[in-house]
Biopython code that builds the backbone (N, CA, C, O; Angstrom):
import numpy as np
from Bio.PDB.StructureBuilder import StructureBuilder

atoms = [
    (1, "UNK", "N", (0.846, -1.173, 0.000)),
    (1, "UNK", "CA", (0.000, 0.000, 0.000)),
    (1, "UNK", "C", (0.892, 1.237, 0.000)),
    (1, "UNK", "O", (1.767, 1.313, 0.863)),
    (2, "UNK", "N", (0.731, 2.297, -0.975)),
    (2, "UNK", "CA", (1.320, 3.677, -0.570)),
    (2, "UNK", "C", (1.210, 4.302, 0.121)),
    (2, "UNK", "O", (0.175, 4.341, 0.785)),
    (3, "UNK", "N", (2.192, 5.084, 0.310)),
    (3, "UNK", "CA", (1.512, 6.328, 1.621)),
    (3, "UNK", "C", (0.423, 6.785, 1.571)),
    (3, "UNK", "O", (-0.389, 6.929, 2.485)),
    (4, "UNK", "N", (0.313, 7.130, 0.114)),
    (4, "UNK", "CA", (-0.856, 7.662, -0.007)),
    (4, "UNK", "C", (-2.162, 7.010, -0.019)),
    (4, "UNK", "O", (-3.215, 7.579, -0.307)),
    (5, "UNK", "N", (-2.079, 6.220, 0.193)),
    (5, "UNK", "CA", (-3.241, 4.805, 0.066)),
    (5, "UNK", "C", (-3.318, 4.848, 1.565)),
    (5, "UNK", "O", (-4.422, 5.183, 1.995)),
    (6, "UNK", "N", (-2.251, 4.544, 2.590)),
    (6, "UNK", "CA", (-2.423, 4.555, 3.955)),
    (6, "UNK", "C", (-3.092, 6.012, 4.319)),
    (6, "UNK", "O", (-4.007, 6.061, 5.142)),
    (7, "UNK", "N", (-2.622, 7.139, 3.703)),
    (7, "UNK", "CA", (-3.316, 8.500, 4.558)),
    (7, "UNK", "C", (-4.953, 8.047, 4.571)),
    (7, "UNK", "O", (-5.702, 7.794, 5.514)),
    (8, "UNK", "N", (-5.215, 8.061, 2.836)),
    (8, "UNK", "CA", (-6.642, 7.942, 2.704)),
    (8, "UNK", "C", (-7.520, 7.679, 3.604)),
    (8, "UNK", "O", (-8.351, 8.348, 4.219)),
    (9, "UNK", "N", (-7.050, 6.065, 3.579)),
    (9, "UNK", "CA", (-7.855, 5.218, 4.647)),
    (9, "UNK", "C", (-8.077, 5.580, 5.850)),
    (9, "UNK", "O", (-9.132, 5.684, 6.475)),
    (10, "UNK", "N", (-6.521, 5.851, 6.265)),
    (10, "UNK", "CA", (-6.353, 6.119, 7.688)),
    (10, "UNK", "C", (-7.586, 7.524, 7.966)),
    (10, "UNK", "O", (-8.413, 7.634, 8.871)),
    (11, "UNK", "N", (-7.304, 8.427, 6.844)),
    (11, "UNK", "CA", (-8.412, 9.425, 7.420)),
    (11, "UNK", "C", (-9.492, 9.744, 7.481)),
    (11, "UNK", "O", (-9.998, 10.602, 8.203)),
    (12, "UNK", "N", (-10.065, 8.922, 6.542)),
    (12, "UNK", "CA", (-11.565, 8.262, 6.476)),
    (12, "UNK", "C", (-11.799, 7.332, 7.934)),
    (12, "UNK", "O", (-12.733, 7.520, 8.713)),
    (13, "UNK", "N", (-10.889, 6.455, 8.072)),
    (13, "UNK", "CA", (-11.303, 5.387, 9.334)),
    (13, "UNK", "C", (-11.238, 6.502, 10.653)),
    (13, "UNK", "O", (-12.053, 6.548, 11.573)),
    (14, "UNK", "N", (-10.402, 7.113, 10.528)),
    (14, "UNK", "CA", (-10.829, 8.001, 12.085)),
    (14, "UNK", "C", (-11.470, 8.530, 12.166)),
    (14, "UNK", "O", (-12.097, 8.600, 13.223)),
    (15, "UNK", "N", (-11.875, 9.575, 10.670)),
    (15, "UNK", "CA", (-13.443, 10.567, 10.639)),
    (15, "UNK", "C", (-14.366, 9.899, 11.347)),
    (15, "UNK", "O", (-14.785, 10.281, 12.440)),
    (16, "UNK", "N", (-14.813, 8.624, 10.619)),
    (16, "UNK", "CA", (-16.081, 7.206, 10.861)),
    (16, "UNK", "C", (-15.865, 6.796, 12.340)),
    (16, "UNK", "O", (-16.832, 6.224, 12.842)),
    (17, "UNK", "N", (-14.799, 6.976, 13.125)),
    (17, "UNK", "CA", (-14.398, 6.608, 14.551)),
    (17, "UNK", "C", (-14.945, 7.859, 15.009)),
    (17, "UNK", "O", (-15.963, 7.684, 15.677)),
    (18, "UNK", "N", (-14.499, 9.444, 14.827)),
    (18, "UNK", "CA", (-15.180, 9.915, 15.862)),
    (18, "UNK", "C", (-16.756, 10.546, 15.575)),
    (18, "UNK", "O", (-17.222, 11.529, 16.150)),
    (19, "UNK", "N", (-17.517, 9.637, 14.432)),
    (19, "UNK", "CA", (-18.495, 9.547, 13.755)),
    (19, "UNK", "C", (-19.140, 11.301, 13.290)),
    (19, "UNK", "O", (-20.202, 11.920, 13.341)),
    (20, "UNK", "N", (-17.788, 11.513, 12.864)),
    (20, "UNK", "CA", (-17.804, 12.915, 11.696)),
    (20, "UNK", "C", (-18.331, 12.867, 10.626)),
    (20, "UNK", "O", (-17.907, 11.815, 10.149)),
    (21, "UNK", "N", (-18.976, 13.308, 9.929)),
    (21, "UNK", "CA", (-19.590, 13.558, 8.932)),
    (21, "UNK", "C", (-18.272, 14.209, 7.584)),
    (21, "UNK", "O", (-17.352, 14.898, 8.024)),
    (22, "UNK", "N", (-18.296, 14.061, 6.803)),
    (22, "UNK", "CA", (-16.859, 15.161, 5.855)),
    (22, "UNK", "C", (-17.321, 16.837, 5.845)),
    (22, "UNK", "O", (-16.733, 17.879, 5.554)),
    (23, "UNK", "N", (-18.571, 16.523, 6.280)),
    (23, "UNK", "CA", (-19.437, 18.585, 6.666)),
    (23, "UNK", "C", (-18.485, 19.021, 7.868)),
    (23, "UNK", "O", (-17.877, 20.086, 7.977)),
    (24, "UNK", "N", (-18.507, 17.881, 8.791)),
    (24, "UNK", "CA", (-18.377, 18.222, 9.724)),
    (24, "UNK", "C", (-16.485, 18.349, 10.327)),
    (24, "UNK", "O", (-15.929, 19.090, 11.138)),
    (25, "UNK", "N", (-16.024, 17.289, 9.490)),
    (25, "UNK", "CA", (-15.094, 17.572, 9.393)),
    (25, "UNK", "C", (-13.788, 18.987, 9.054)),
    (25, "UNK", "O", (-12.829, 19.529, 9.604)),
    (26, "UNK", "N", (-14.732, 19.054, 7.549)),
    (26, "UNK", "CA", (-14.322, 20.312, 7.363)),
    (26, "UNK", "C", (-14.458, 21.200, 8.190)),
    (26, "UNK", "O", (-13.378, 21.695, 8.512)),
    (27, "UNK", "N", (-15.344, 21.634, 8.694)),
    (27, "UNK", "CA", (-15.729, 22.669, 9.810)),
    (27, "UNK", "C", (-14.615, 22.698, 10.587)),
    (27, "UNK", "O", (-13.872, 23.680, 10.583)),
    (28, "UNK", "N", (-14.477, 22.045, 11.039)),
    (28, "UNK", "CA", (-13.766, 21.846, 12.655)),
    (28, "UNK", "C", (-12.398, 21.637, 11.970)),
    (28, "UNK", "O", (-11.523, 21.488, 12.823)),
    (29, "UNK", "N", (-11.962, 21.581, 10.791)),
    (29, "UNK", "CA", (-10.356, 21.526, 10.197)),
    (29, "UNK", "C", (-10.287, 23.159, 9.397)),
    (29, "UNK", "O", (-9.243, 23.732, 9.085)),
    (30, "UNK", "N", (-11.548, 23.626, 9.207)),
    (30, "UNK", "CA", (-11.309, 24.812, 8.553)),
    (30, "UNK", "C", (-11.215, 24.602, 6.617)),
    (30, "UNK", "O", (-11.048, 25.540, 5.838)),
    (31, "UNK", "N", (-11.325, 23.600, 6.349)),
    (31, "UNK", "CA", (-11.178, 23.178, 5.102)),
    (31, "UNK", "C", (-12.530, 23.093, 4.514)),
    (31, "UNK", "O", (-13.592, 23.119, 5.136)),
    (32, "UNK", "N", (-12.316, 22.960, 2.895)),
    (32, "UNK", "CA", (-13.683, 22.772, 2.282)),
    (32, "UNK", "C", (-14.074, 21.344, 2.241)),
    (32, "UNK", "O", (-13.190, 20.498, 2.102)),
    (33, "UNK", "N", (-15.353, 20.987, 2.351)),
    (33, "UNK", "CA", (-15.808, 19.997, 2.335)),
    (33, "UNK", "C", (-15.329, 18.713, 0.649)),
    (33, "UNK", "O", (-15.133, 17.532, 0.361)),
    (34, "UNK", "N", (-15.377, 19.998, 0.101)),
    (34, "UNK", "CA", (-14.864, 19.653, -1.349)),
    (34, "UNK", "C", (-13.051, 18.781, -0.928)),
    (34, "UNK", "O", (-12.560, 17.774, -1.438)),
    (35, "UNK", "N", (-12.616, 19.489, -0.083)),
    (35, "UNK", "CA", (-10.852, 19.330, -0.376)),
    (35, "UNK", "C", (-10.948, 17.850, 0.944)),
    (35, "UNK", "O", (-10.108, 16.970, 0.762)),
    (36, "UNK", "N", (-11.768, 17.685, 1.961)),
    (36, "UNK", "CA", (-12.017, 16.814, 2.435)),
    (36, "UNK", "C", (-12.096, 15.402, 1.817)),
    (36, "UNK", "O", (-11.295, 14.467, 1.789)),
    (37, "UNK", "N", (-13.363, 15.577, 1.324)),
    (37, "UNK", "CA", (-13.621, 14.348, -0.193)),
    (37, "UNK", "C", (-12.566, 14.150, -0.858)),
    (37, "UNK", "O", (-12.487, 13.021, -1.343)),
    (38, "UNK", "N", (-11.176, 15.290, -1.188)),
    (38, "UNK", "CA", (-10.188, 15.111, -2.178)),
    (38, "UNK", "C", (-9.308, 14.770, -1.779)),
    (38, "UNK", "O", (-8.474, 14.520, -2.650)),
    (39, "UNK", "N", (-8.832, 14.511, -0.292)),
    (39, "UNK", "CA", (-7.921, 13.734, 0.267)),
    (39, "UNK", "C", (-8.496, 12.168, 1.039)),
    (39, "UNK", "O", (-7.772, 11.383, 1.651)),
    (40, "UNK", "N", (-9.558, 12.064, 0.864)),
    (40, "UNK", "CA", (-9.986, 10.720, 0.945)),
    (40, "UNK", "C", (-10.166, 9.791, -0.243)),
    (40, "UNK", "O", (-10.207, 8.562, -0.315)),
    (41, "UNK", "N", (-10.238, 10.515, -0.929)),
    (41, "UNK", "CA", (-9.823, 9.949, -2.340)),
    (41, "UNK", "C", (-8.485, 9.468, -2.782)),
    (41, "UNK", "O", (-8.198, 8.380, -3.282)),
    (42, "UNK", "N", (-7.859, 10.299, -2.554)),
    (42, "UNK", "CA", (-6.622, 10.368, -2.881)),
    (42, "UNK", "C", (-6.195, 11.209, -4.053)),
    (42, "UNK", "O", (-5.253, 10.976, -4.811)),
    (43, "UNK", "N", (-7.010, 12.196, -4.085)),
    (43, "UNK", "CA", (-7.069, 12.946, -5.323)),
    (43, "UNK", "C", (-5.861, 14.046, -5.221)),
    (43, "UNK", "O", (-5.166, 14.443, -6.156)),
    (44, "UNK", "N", (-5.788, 14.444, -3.823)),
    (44, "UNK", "CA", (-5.102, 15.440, -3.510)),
    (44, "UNK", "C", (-4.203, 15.101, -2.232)),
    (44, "UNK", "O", (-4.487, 14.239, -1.400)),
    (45, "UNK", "N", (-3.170, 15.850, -2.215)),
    (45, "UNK", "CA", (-2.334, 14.912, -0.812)),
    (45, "UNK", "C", (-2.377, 16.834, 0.637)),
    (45, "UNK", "O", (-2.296, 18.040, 0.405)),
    (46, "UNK", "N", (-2.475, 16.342, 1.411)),
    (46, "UNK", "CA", (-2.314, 17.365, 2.648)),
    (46, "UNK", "C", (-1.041, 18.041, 2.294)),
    (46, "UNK", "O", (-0.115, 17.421, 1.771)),
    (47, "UNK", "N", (-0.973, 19.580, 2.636)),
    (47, "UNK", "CA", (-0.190, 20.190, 3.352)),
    (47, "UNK", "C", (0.508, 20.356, 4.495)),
    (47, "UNK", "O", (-0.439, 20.675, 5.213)),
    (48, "UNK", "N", (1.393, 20.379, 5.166)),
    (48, "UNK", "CA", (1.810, 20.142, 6.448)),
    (48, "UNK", "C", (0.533, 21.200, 7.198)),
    (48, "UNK", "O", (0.054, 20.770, 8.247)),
    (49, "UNK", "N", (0.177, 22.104, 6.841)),
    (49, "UNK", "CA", (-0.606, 23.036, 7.559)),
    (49, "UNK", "C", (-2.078, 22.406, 8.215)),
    (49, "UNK", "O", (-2.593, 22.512, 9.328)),
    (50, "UNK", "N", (-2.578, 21.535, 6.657)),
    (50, "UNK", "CA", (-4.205, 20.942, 6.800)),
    (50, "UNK", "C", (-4.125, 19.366, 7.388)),
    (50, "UNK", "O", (-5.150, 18.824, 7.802)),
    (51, "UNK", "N", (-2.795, 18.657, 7.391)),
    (51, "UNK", "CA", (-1.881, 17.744, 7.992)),
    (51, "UNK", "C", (-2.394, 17.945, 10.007)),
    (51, "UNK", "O", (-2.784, 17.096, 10.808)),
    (52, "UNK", "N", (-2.155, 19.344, 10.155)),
    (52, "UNK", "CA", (-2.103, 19.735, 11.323)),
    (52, "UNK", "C", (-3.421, 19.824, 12.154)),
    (52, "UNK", "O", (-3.811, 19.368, 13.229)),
    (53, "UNK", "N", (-3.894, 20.564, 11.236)),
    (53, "UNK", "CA", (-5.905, 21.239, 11.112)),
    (53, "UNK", "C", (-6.558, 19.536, 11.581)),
    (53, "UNK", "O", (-7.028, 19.227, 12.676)),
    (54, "UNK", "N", (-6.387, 18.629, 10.339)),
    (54, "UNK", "CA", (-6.878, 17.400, 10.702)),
    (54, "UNK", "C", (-6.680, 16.514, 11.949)),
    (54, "UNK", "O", (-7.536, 15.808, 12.482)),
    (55, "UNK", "N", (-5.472, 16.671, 12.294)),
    (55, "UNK", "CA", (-4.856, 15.954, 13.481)),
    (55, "UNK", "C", (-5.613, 16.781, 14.694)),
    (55, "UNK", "O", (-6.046, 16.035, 15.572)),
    (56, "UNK", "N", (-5.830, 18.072, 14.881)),
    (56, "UNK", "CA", (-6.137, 18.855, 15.928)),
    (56, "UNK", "C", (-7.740, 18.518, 15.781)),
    (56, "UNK", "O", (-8.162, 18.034, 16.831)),
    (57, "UNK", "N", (-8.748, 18.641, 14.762)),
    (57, "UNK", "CA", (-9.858, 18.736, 14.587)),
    (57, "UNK", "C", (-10.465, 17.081, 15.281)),
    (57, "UNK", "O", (-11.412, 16.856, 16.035)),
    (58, "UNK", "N", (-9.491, 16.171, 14.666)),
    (58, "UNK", "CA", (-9.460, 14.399, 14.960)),
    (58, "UNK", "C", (-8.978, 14.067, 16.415)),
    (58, "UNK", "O", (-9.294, 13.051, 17.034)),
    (59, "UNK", "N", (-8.259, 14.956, 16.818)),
    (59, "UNK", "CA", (-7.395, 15.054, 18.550)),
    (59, "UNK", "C", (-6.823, 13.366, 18.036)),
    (59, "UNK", "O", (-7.326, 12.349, 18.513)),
    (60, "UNK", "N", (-5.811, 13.349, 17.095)),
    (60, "UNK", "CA", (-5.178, 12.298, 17.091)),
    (60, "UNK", "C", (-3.254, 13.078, 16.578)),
    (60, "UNK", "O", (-3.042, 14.115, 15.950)),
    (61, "UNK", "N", (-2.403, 12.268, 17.044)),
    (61, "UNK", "CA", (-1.161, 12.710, 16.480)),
    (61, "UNK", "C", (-1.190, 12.752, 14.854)),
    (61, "UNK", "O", (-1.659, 11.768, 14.283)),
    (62, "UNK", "N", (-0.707, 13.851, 14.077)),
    (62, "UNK", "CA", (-0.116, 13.721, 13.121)),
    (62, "UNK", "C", (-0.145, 11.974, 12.306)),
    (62, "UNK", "O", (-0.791, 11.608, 11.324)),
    (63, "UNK", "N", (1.037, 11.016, 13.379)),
    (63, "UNK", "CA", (1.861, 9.944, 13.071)),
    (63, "UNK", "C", (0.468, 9.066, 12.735)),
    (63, "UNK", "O", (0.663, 8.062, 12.049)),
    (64, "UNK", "N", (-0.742, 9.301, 13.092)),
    (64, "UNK", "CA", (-1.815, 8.407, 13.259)),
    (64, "UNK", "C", (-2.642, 8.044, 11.735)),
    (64, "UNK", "O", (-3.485, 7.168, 11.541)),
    (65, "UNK", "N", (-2.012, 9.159, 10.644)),
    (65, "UNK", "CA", (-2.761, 9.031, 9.373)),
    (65, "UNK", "C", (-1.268, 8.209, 8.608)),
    (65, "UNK", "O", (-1.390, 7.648, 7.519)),
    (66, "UNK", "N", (-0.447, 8.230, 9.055)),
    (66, "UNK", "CA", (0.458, 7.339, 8.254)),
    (66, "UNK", "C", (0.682, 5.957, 8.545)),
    (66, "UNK", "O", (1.094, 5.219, 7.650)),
    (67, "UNK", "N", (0.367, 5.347, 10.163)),
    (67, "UNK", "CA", (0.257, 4.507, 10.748)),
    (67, "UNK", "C", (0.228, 2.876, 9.262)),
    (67, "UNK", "O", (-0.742, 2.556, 8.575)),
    (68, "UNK", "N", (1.380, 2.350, 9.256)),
    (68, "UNK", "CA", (1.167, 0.942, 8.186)),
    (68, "UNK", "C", (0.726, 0.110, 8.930)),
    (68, "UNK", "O", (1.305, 0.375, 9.983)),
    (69, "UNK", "N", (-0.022, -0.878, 9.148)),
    (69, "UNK", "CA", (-0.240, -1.936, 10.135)),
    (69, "UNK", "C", (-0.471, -3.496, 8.925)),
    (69, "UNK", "O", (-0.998, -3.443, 7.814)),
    (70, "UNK", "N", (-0.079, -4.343, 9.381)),
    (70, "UNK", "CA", (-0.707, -5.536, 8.756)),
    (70, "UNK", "C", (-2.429, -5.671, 8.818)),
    (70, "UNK", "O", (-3.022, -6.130, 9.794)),
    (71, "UNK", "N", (-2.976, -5.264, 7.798)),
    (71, "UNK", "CA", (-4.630, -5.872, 7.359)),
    (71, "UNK", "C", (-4.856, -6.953, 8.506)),
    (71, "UNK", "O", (-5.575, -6.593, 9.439)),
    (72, "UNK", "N", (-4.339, -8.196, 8.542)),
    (72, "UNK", "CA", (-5.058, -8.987, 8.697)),
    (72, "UNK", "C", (-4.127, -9.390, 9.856)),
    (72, "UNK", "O", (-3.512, -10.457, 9.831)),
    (73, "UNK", "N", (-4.040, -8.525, 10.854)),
    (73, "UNK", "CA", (-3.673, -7.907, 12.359)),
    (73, "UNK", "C", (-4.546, -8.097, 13.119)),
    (73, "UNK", "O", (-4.120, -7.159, 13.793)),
    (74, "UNK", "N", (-5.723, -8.554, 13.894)),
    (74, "UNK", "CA", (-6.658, -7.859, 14.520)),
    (74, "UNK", "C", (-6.297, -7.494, 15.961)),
    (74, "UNK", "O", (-7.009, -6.916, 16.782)),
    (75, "UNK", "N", (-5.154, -7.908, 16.090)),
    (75, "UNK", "CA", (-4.347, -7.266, 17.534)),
    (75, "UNK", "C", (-4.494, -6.213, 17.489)),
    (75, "UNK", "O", (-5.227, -5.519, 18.193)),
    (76, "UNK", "N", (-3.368, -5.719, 16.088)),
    (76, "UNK", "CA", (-3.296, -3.975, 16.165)),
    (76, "UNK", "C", (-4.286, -3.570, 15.614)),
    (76, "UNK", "O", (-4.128, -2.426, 15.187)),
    (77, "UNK", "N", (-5.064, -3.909, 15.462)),
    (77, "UNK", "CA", (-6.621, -3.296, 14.585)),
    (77, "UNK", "C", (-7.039, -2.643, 16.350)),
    (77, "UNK", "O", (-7.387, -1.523, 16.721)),
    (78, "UNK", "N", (-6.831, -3.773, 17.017)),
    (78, "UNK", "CA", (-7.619, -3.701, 18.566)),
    (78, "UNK", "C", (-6.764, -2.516, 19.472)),
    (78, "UNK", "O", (-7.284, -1.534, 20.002)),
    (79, "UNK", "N", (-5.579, -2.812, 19.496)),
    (79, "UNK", "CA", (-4.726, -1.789, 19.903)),
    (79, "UNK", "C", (-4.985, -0.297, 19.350)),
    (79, "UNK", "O", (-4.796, 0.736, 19.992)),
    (80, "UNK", "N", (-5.375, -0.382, 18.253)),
    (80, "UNK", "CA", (-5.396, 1.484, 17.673)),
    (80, "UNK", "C", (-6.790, 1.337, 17.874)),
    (80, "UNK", "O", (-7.090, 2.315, 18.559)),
    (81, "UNK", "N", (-7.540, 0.849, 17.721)),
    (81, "UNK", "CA", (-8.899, 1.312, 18.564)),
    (81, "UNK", "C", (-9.245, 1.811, 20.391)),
    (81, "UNK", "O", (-10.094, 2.539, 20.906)),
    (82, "UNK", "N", (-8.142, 1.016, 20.914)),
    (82, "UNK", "CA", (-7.755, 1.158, 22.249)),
    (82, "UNK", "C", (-7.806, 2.335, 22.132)),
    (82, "UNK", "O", (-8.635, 3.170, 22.496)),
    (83, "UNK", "N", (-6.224, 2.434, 21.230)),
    (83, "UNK", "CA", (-5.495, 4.358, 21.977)),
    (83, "UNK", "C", (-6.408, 5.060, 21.490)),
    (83, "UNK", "O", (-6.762, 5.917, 22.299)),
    (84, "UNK", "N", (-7.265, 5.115, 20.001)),
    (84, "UNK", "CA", (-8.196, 5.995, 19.913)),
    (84, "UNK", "C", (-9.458, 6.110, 20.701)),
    (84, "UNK", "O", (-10.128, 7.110, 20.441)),
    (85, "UNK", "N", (-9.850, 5.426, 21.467)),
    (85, "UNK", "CA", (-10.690, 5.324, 22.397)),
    (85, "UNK", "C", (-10.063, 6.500, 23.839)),
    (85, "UNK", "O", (-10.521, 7.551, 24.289)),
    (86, "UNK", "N", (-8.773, 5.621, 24.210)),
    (86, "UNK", "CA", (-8.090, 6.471, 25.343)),
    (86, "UNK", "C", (-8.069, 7.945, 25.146)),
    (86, "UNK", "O", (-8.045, 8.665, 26.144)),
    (87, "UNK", "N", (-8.079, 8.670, 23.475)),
    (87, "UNK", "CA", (-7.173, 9.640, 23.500)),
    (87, "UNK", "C", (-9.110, 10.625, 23.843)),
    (87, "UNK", "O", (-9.248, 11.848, 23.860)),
    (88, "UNK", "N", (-9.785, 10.011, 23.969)),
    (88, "UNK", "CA", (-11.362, 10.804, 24.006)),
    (88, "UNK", "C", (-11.640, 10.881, 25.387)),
    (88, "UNK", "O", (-12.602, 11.574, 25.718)),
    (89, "UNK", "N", (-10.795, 10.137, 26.504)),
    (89, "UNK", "CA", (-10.878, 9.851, 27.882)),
    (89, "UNK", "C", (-10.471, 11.418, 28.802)),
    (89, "UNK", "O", (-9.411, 11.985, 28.540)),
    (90, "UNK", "N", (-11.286, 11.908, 29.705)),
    (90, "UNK", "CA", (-10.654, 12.916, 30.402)),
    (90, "UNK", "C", (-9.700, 12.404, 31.063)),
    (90, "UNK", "O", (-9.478, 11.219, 30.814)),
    (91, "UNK", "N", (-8.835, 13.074, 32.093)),
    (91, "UNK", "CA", (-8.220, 12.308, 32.703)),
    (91, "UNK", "C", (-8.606, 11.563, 33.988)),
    (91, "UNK", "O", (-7.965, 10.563, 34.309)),
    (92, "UNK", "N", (-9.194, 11.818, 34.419)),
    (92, "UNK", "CA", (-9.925, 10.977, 35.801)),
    (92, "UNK", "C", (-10.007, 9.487, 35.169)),
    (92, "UNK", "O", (-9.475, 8.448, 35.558)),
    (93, "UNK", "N", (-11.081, 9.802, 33.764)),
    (93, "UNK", "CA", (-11.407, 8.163, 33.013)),
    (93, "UNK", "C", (-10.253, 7.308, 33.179)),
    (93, "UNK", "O", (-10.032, 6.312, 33.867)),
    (94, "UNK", "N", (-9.240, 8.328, 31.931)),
    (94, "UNK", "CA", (-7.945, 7.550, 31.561)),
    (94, "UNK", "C", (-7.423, 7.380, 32.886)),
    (94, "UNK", "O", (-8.086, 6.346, 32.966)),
    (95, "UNK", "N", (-6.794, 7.441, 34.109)),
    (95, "UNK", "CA", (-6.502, 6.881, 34.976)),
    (95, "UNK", "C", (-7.806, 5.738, 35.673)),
    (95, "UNK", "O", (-7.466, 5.056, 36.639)),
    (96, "UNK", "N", (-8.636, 5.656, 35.361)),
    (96, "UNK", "CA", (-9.480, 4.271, 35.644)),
    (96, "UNK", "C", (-8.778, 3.204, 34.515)),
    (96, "UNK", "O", (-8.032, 2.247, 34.721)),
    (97, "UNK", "N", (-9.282, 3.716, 33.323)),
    (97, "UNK", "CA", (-8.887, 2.908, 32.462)),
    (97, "UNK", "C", (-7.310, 1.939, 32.480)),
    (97, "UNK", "O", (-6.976, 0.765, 32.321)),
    (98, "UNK", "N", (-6.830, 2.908, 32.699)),
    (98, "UNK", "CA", (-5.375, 2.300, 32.802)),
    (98, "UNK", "C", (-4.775, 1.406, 34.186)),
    (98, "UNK", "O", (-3.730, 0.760, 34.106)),
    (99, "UNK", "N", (-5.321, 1.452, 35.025)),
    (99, "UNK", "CA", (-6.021, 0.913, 36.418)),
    (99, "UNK", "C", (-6.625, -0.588, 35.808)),
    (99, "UNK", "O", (-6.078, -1.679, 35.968)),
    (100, "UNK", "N", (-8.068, -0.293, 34.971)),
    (100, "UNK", "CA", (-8.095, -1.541, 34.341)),
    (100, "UNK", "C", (-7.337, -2.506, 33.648)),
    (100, "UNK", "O", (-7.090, -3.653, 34.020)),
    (101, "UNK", "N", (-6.933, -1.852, 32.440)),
    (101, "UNK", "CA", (-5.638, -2.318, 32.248)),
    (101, "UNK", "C", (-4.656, -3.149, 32.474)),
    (101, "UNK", "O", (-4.278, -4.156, 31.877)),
    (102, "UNK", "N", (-4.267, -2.572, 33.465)),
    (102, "UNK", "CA", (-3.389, -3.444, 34.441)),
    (102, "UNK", "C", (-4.120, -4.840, 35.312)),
    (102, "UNK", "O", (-3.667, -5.963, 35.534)),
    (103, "UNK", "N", (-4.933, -4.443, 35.534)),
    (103, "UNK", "CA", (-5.594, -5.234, 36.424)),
    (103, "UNK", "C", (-5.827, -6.761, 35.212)),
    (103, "UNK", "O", (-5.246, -7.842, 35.315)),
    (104, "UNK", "N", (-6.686, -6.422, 34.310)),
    (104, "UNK", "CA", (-6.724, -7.161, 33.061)),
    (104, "UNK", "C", (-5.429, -8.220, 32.885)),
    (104, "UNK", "O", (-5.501, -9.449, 32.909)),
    (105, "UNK", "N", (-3.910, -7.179, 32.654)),
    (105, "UNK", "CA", (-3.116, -7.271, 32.628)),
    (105, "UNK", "C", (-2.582, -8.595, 33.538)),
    (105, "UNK", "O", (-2.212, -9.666, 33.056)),
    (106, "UNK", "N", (-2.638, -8.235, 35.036)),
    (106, "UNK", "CA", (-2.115, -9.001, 35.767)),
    (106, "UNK", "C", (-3.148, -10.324, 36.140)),
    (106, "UNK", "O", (-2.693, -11.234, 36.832)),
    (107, "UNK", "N", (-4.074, -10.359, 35.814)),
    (107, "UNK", "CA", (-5.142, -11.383, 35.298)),
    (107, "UNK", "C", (-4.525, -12.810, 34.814)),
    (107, "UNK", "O", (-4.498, -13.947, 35.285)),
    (108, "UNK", "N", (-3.922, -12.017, 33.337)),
    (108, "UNK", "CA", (-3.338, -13.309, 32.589)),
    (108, "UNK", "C", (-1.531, -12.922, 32.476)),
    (108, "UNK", "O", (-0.994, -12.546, 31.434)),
    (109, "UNK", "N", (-0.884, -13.102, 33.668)),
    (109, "UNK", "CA", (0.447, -13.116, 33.679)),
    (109, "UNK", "C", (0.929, -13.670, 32.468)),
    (109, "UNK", "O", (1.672, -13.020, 31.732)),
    (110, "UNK", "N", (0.503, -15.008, 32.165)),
    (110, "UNK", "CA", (1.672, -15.729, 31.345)),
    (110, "UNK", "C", (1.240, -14.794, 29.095)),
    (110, "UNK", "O", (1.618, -15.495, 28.156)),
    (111, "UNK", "N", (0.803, -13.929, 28.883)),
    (111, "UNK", "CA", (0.427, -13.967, 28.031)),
    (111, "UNK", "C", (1.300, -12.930, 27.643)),
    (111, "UNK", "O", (1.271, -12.498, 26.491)),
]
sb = StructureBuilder()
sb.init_structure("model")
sb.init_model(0)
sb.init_chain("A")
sb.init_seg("    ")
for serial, (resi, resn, name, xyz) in enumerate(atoms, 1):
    if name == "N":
        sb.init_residue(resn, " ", resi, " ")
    sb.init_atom(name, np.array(xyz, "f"), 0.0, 1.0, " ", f" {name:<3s}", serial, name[0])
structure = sb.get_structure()
């Protein structure tokens, strides 16, 4: 897959994660709805600037639209659903969560 094949996806799959609309997207990135559609396509590639807009609008790192993972992973399918889950957590949550975690964790030592 290309980079550019990974942005696509990747930025379509997080829109649909924090169940954005591409209206709504734009809004909250400052972009046209039009140039939205054109980087999910792959028609058009980001600027470091709208690179930024997206990451802030998505509250995900930058590194998260380039992310390569193996398809047919469902570990890390499960893992980046994790952290994108965590990164929506206030902090009170995220310290439960991670509390769980562990607890989970020390559950199944040998794994």
């Amino acid at each position: 897959m290309t980079t550019r094949d990974t942005f696509k996806h990747q930025l379509r799959r997080v829109r649909k994660l924090r169940d954005l609309s591409q209206e709504k997207l734009a809004a909250k990135a400052n972009r046209s709805v039009e140039a939205i559609s054109n980087l999910e396509r792959g028609l058009n590639l980001p600027s470091f600037d709208t690179l930024e807009e997206l990451a802030t609008a998505l509250n995900v790192p930058v590194r998260d639209f380039f992310e390569f993972e193996d398809e047919n992973s469902g570990r890390s399918t499960k893992l980046t659903e994790l952290l994108n889950a965590a990164r929506m957590l206030d902090d009170t949550d995220l310290s439960i969560a991670v509390t769980q975690i562990y607890a989970l964790r020390d559950k199944n030592p040998g794994f």
